[in-house]
LUMLOVO-988679 format. One line per 8 residues: their letters; for each residue x, y, z of N, C-alpha, C. Coordinates in Angstrom, 2 decimals, padded with zeros to 5 digits. Each point is the difference from the previous one (the first is absolute). Layout:
! LUMLOVO-988679
a) X,Y,Z,X,Y,Z,X,Y,Z  ... $
END
This chain:
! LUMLOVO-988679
xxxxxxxx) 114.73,058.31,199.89,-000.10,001.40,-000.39,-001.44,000.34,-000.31  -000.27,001.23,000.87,-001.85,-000.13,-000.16,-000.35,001.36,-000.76  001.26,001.05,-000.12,-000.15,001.34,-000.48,001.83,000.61,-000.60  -000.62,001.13,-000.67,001.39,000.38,-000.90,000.24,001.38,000.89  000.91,-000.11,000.77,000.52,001.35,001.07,000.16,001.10,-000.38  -000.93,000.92,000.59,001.07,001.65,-000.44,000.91,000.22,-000.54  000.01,000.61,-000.19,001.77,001.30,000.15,000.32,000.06,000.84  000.81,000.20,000.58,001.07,000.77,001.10,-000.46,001.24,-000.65 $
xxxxxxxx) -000.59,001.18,001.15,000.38,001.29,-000.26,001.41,000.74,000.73  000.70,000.80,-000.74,001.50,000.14,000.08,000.06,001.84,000.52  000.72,000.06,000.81,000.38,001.96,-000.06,001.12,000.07,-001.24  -000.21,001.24,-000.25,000.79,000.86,-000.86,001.55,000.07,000.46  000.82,-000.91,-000.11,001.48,-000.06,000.16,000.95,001.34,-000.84  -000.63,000.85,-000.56,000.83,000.90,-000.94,000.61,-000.65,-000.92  000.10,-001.31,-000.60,000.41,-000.11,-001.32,-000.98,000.18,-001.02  000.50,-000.32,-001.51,-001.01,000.12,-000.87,-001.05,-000.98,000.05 $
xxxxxxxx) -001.32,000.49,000.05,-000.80,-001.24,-000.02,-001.32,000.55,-001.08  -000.01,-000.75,-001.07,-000.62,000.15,-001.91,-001.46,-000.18,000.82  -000.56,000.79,-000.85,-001.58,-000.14,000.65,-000.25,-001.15,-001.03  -001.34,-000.89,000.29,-000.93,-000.56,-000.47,-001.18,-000.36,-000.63  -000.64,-000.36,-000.48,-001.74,-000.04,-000.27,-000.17,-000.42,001.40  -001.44,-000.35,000.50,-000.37,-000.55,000.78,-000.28,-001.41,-000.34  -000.14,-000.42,-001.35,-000.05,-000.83,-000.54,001.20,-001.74,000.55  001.32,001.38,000.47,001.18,-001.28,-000.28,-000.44,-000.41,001.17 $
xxxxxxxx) -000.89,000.16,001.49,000.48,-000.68,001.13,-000.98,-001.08,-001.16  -000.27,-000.42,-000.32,-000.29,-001.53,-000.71,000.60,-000.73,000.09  001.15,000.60,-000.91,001.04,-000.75,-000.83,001.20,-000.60,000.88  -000.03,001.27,001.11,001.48,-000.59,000.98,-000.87,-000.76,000.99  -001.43,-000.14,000.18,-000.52,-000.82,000.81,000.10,-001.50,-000.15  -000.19,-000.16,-001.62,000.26,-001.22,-000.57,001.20,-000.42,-000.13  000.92,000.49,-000.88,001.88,000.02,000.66,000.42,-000.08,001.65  -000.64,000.23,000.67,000.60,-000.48,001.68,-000.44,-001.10,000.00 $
xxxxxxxx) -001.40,000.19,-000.25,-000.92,-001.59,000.67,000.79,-001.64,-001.19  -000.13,000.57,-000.95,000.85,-000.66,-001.10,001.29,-000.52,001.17  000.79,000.81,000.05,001.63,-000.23,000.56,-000.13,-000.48,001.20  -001.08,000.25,001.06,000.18,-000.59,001.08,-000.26,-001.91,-000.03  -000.66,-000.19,-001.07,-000.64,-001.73,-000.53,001.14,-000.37,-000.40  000.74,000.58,-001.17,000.93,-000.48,-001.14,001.32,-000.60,001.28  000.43,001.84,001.00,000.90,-000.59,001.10,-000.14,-001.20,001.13  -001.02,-000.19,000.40,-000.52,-000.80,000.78,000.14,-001.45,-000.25 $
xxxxxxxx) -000.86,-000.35,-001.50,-000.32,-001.21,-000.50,001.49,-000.43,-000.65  000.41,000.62,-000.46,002.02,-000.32,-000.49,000.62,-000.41,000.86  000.12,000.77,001.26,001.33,000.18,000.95,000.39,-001.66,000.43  -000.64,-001.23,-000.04,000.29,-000.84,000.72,000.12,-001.09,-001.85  -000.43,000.73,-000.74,000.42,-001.38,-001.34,000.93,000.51,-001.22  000.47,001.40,000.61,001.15,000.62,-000.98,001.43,000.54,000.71  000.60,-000.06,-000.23,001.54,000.33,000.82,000.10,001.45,-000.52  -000.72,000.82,-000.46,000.34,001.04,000.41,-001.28,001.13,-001.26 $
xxxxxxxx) -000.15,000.85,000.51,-001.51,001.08,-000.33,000.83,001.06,-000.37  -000.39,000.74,-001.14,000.42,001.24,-000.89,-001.36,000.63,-000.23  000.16,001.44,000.24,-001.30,000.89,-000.28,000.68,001.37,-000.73  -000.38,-000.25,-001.27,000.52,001.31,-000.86,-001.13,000.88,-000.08  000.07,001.03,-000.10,-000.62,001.18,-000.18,000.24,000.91,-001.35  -000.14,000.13,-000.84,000.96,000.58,-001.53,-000.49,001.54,-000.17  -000.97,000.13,000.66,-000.37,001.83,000.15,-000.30,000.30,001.45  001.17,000.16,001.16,-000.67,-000.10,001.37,-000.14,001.13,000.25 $
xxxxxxxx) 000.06,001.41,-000.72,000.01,001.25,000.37,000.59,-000.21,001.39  -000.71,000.92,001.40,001.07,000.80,000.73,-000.28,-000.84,001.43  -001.40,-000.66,-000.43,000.01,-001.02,001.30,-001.36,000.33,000.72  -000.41,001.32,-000.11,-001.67,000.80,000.59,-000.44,000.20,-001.35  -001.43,000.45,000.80,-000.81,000.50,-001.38,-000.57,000.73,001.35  -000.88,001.39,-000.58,-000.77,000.68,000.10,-001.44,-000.22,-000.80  -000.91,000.20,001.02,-001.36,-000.63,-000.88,-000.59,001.71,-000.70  -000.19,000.34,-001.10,000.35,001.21,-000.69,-001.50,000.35,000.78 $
xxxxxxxx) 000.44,001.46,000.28,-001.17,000.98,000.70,-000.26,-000.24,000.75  000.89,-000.64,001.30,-000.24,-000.25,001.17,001.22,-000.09,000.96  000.02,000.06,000.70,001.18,-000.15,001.57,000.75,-001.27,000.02  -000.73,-001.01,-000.74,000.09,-001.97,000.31,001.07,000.11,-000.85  001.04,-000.84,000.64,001.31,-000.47,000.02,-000.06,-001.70,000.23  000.20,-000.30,-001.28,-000.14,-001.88,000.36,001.85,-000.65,-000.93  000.10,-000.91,000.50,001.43,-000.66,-000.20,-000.49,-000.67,-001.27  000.77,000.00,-001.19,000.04,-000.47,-001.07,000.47,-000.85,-000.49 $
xxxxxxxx) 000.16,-000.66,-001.17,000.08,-001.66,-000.16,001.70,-000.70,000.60  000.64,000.78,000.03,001.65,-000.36,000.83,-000.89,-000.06,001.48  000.08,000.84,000.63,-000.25,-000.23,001.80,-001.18,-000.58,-000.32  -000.63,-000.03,-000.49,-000.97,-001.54,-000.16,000.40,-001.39,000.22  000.67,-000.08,-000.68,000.92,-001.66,-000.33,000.87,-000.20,000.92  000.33,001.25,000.61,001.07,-000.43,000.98,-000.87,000.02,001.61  -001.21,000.66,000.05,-001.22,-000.11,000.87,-000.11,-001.44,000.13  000.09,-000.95,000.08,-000.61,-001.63,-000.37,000.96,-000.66,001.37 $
xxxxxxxx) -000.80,-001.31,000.65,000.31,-000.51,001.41,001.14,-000.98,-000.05  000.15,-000.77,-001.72,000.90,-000.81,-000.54,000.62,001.00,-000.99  001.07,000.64,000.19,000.70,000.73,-000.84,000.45,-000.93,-000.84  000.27,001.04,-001.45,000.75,-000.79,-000.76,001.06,-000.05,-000.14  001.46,-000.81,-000.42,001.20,000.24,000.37,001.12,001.21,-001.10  -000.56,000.31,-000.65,000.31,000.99,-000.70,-001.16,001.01,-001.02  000.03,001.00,000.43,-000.81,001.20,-000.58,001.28,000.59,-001.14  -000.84,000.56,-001.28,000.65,000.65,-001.06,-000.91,001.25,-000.44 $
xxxxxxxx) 000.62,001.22,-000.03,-000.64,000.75,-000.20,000.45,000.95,-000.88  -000.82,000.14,-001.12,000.90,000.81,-001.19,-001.01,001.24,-000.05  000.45,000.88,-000.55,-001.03,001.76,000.20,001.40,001.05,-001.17  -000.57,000.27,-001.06,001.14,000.67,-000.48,000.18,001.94,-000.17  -001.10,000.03,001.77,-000.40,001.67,000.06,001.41,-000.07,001.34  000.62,001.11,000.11,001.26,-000.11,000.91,-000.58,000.47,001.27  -000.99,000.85,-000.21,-000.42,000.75,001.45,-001.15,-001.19,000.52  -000.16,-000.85,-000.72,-001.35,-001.08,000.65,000.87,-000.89,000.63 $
xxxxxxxx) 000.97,-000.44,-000.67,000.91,-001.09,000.34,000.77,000.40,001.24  000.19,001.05,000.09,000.97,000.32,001.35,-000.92,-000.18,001.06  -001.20,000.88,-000.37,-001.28,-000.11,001.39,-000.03,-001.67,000.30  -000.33,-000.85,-000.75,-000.18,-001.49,000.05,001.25,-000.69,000.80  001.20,000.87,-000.53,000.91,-000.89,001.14,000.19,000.86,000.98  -000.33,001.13,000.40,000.01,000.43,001.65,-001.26,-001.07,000.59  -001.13,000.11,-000.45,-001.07,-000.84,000.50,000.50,-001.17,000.52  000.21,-000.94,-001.08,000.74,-001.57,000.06,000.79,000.36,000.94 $
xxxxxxxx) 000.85,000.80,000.53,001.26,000.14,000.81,-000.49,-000.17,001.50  -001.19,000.66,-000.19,-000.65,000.84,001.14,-000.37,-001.04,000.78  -001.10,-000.91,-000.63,-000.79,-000.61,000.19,000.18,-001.53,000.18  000.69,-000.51,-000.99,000.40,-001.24,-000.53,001.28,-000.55,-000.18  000.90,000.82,001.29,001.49,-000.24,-000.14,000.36,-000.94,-000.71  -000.31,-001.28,000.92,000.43,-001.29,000.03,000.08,-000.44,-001.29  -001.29,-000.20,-001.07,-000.41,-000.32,-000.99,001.09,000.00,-001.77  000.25,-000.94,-000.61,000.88,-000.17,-000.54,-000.65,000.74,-001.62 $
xxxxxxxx) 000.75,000.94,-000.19,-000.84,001.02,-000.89,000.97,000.21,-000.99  -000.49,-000.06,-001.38,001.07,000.90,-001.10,-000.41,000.66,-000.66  000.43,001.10,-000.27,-000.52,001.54,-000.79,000.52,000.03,-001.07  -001.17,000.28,-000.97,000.30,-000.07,-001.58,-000.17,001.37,-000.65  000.61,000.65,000.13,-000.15,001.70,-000.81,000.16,-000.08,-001.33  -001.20,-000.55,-001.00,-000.22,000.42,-001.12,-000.79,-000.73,-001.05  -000.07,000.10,-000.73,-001.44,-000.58,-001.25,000.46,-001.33,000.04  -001.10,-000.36,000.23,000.16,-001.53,000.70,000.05,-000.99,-001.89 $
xxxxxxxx) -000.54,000.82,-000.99,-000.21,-000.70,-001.29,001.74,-000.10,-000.33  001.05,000.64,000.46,001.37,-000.04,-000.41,001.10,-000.36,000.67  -000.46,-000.82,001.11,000.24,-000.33,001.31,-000.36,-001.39,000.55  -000.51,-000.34,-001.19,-000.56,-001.66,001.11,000.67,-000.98,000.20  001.36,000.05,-000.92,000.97,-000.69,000.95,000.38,000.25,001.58  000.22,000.66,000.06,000.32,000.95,001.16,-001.40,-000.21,001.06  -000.91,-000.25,-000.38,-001.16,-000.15,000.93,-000.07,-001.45,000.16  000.48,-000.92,-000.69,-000.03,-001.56,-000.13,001.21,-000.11,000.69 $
xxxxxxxx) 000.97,000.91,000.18,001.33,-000.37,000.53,000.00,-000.43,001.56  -000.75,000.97,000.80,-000.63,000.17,001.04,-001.27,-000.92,000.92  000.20,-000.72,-001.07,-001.40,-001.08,000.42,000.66,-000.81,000.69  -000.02,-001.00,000.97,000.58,-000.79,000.47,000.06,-001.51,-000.98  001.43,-000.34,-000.07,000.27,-001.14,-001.04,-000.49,-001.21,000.00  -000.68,-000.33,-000.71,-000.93,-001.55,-000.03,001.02,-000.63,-000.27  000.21,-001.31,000.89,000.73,-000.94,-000.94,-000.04,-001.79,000.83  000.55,-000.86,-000.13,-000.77,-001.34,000.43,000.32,000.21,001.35 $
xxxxxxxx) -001.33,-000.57,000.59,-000.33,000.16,001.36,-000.06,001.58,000.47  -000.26,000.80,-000.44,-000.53,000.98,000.17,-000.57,000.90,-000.51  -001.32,-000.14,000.16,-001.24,000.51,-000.69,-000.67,001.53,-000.24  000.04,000.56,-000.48,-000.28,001.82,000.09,-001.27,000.09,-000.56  -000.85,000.83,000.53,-001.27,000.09,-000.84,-000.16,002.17,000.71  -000.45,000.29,-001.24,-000.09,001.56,-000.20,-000.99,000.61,-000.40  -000.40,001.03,000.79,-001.78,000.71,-000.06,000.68,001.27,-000.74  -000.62,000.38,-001.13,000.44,000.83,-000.60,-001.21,001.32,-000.21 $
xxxxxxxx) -000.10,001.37,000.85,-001.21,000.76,-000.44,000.63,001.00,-001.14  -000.98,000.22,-000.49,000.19,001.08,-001.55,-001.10,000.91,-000.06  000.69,001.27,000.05,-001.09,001.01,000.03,000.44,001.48,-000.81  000.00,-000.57,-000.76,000.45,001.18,-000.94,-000.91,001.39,-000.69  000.81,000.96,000.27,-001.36,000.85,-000.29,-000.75,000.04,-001.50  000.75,-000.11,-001.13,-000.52,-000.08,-000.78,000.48,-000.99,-001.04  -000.63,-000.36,-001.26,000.30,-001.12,-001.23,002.26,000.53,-000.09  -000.07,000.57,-000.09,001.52,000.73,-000.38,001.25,-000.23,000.98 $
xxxxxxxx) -000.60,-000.63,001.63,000.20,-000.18,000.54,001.10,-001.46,-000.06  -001.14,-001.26,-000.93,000.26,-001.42,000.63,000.45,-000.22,-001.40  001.16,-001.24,000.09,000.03,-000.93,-001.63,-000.22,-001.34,000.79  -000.78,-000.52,-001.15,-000.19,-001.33,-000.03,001.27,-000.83,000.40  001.02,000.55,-000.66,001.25,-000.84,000.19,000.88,-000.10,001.30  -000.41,001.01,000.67,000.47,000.39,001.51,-000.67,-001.54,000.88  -001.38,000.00,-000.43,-001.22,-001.51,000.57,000.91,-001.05,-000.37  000.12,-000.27,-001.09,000.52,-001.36,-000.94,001.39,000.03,000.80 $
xxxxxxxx) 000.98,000.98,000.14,000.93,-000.61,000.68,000.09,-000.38,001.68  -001.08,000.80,000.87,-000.20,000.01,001.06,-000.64,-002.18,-000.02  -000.61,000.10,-000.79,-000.86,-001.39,000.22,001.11,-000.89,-000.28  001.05,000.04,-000.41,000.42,-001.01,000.09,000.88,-000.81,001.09  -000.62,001.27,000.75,000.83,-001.09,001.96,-002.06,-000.03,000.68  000.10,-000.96,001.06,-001.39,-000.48,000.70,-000.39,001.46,000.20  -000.89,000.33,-000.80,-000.63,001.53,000.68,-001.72,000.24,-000.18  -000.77,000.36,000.87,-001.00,000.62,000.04,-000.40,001.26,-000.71 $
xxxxxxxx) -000.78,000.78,-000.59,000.20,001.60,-000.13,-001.40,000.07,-000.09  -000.10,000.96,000.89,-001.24,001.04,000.45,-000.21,001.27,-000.95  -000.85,000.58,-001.19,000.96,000.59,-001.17,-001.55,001.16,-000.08  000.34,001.31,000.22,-000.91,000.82,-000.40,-000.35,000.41,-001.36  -000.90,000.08,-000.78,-000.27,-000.14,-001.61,-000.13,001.34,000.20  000.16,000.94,-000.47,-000.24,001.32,-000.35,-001.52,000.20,-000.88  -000.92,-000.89,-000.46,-000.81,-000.26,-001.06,-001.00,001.38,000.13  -000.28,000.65,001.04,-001.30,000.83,-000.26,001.01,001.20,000.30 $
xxxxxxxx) 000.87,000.36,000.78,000.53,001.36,000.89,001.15,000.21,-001.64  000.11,-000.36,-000.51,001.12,-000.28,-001.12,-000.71,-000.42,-001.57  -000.23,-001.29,000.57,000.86,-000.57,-001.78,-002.12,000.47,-000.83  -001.36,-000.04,000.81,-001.14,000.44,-000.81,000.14,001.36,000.15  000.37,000.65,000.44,000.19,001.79,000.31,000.66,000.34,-001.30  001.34,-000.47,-000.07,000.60,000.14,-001.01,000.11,-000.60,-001.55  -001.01,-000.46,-000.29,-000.21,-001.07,-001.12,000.73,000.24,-001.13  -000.56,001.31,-000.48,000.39,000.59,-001.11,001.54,000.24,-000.23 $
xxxxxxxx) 000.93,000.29,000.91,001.19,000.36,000.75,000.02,-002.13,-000.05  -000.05,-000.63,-000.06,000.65,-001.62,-000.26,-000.55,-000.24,-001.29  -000.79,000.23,-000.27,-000.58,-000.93,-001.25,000.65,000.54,-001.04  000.85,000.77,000.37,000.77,000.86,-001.60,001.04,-001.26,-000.23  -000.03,-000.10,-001.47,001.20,-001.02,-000.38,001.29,000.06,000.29  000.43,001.20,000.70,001.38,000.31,000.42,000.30,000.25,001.35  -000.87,000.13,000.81,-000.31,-000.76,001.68,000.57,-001.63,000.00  001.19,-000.21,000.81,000.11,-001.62,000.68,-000.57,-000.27,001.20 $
xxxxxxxx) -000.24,000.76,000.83,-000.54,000.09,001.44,-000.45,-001.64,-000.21  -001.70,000.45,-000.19,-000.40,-001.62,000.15,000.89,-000.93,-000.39  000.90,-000.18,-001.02,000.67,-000.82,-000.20,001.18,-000.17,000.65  000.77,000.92,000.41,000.98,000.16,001.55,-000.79,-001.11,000.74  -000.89,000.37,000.91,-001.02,000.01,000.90,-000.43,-001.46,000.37  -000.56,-000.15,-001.38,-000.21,-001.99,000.23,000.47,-000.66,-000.88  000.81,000.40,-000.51,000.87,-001.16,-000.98,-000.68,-000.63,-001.04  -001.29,000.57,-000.68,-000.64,-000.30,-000.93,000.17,000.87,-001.01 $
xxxxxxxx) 000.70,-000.52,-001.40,000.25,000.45,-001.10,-001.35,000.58,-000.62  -000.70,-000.88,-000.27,-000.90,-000.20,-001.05,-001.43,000.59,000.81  -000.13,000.51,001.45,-000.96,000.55,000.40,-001.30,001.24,-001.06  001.24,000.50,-000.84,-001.23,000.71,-000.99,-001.17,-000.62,-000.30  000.84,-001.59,-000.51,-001.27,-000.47,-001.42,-001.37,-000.70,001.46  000.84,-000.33,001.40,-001.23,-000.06,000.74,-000.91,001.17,000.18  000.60,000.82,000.29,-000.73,001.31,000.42,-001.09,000.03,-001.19  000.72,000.37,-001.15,-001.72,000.47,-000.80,-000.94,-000.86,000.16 $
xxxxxxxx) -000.04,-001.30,-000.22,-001.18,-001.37,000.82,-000.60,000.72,000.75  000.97,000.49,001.25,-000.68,-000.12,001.39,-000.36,001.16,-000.30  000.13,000.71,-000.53,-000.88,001.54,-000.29,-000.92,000.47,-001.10  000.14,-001.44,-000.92,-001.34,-000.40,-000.51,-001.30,-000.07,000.39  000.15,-000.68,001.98,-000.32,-000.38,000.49,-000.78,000.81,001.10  000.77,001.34,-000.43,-000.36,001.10,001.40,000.21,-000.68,000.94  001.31,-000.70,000.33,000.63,-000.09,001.09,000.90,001.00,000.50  -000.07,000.30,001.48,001.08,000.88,000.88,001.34,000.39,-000.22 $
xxxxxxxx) 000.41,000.68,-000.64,001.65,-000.20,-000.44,000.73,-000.37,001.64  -000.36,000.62,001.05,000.82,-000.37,001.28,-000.29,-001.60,000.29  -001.24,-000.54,000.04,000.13,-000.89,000.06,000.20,-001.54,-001.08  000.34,000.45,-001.36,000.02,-000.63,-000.84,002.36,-000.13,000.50  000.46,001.12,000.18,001.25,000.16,000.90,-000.03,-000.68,000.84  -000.50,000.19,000.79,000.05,-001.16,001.50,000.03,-001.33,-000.33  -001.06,-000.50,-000.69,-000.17,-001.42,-000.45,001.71,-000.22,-001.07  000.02,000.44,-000.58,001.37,-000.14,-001.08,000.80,-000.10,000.82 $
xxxxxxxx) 000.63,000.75,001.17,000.87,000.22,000.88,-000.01,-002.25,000.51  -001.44,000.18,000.74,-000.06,-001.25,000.45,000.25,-001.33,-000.73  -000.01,000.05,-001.67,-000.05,-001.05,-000.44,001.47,-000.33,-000.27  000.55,001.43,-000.12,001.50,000.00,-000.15,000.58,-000.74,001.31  -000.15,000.17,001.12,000.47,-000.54,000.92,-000.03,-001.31,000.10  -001.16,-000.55,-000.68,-000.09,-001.59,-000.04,000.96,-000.52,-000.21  000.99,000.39,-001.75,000.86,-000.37,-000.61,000.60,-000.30,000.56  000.66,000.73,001.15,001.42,000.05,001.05,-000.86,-001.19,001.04 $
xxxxxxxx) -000.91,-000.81,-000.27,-000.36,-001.33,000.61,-000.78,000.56,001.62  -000.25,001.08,000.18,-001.01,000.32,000.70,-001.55,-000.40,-000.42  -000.71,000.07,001.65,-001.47,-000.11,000.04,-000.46,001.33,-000.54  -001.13,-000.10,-001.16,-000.71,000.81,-000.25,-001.50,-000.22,-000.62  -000.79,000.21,000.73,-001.58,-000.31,-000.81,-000.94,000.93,-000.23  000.42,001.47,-000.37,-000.72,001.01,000.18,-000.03,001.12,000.43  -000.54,000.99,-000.19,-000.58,001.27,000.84,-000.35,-000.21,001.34  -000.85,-001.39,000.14,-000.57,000.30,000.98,001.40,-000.21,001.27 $
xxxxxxxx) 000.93,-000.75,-000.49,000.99,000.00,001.15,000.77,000.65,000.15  -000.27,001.37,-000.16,000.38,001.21,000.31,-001.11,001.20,000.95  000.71,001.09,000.94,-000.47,000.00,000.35,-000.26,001.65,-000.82  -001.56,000.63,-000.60,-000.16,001.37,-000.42,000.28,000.80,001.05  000.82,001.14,-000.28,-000.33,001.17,001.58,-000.78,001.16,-000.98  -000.55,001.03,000.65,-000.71,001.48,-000.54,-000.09,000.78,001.12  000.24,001.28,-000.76,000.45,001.00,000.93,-001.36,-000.35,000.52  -000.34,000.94,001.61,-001.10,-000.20,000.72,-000.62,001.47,-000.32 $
xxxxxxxx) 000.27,001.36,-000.28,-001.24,000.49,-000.20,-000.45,-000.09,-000.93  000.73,-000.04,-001.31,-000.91,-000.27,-001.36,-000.23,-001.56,-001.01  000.45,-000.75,000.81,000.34,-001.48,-000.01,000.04,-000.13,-001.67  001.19,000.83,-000.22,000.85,-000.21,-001.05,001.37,-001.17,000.14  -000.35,-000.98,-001.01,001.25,-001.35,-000.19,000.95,000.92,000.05  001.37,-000.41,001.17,000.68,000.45,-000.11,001.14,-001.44,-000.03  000.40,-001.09,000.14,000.41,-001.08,-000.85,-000.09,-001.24,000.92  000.81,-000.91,000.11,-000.46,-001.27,-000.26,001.11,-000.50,000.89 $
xxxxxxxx) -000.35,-000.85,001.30,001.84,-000.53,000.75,-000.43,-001.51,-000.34  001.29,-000.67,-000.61,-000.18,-001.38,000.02,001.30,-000.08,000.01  -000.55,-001.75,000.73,000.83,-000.88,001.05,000.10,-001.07,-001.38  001.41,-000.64,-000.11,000.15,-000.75,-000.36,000.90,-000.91,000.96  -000.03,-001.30,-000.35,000.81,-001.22,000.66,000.05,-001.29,-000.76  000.88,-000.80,000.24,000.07,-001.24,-000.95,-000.17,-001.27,001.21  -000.67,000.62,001.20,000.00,-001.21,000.85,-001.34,000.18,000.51  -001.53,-001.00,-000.45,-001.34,000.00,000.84,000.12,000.76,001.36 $
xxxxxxxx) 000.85,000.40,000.58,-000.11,000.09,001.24,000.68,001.35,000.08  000.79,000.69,-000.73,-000.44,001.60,000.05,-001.49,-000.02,-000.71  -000.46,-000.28,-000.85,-001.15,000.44,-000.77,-001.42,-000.08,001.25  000.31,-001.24,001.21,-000.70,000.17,000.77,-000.22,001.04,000.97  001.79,000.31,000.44,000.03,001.11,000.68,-000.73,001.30,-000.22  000.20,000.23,-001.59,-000.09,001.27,-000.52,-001.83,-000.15,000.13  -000.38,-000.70,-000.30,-001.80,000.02,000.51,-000.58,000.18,001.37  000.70,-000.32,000.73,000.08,000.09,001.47,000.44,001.65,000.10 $
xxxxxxxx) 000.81,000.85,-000.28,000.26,001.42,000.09,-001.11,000.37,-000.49  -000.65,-000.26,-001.27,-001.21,000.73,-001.14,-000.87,-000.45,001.40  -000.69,-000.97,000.70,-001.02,000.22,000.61,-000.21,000.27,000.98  001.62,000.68,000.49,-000.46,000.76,000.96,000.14,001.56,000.01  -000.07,-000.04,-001.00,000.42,001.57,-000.74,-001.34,000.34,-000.72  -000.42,001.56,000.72,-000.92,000.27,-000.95,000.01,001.46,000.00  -001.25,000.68,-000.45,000.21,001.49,-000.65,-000.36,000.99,001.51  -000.43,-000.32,001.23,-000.18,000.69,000.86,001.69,000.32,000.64 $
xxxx) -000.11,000.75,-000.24,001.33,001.39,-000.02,-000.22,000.62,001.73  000.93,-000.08,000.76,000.10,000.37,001.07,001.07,000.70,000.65  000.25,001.03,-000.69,001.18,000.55,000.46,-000.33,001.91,000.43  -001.15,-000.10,-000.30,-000.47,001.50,-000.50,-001.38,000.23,001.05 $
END
């Protein structure tokens, strides 16, 4: 692999399709290139590949203030040369979710798909139900993306129960577009968000330290997010193994995508997507 591929540019099918930043072709650049390694390098040492999606909206995006129509993180994952043997896709907007399964219908007959209509935080049985069953002599391993729009969005506890079958998760931090925008709006003693969010109780008595410190509240979030993940026996060593995005005209932090894995060899993968991924934007 010597480069990280385009987009597909797409016509206007008449369903709903949510505009974008220009920012996200990043993000779904790294989520394909991600899924096409994860499907590839599995298919011959696991009996069977799961790719959840927990916010897949409608399946397109529109790149905002422009004509560009690009396929979004579902027809992404299902874009890949080694499919995986089951796609899960949860979206709890009714008019996104319908567009997503005319698409899937359209496009991806064949493909073994289950539709999850609703808040995936009250539901994760139901999303674990659907996974294909691990059990001796047959091995399941699961790429999990998370892209939630905002802190209010995710619970920690939705992660903690997802991790406890073989899973990957690709996890968007909200830290600059969200959780530093809104500081004042979390740091009140009667806000749980952050504490929803990453499963850290006691995040206050860090925060004042780190703001002793004139440290970033988004990224003092991001890092907390990451250390929390350790617990659940994931790789984590930092900020830096994450990747920052910012909007492109006023290169305002807008948050933070990190890859977690409990096996050297997603953590390799996921470096292999970061270098071939960079900020020259080509869709426009």
């Amino acid at each position: 692999m010597t480069m990280l591929e385009k987009l597909p540019i797409l016509e206007d099918d008449g369903l709903i399709t949510p505009e974008v930043g220009v920012w996200a072709e990043r993000k779904y650049r790294l989520v394909w290139n991600y899924a096409k390694m994860f499907a590839t390098s599995t298919k011959a040492k696991w009996d069977a590949r799961a790719y959840i999606d927990l916010y897949a909206g409608a399946g397109l995006s529109r790149i905002e203030n422009t004509k560009t129509i690009v396929p979004a993180s579902p027809l992404l994952a299902m874009n890949v040369l080694n499919k995986f043997d089951k796609y899960i896709f949860c979206e709890n907007d009714e008019e996104k979710m319908q567009a997503l399964k005319a698409r899937v219908k359209r496009d991806y007959p064949d493909s073994a798909v289950s539709f999850i209509e609703t808040d995936v935080n009250k539901k994760v049985e139901e999303i674990i139900s659907n996974i294909p069953r691990h059990y001796k002599g047959f091995k399941v391993l699961t790429f999990c993306f998370i892209d939630p729009f905002n802190l209010k969005n995710l619970k920690f506890q939705t992660i903690r129960k997802l991790a406890e079958k073989y899973i990957d998760f690709l996890i968007l931090i909200p830290s600059g577009m969200d959780a530093n925008r809104n500081i004042s709006y979390y740091i009140d003693e009667s806000n749980t968000a952050v504490e929803d969010f990453t499963g850290a109780s006691q995040w206050r008595c860090e925060w004042r330290l780190a703001e002793a410190k004139w440290e970033n509240f988004g990224f003092f979030f991001a890092d907390l997010f990451g250390r929390q993940m350790r617990t659940l026996a994931y790789f984590y060593e930092g900020l830096t193994d994450m990747v920052h995005v910012r909007s492109i005209e006023k290169n305002l932090p807008l948050y933070h995508l990190a890859f977690f894995s409990r096996n050297e060899l997603g953590r390799k993968f996921w470096k292999e997507a970061r270098k071939y991924s960079d900020d020259q934007l080509d869709l426009l």
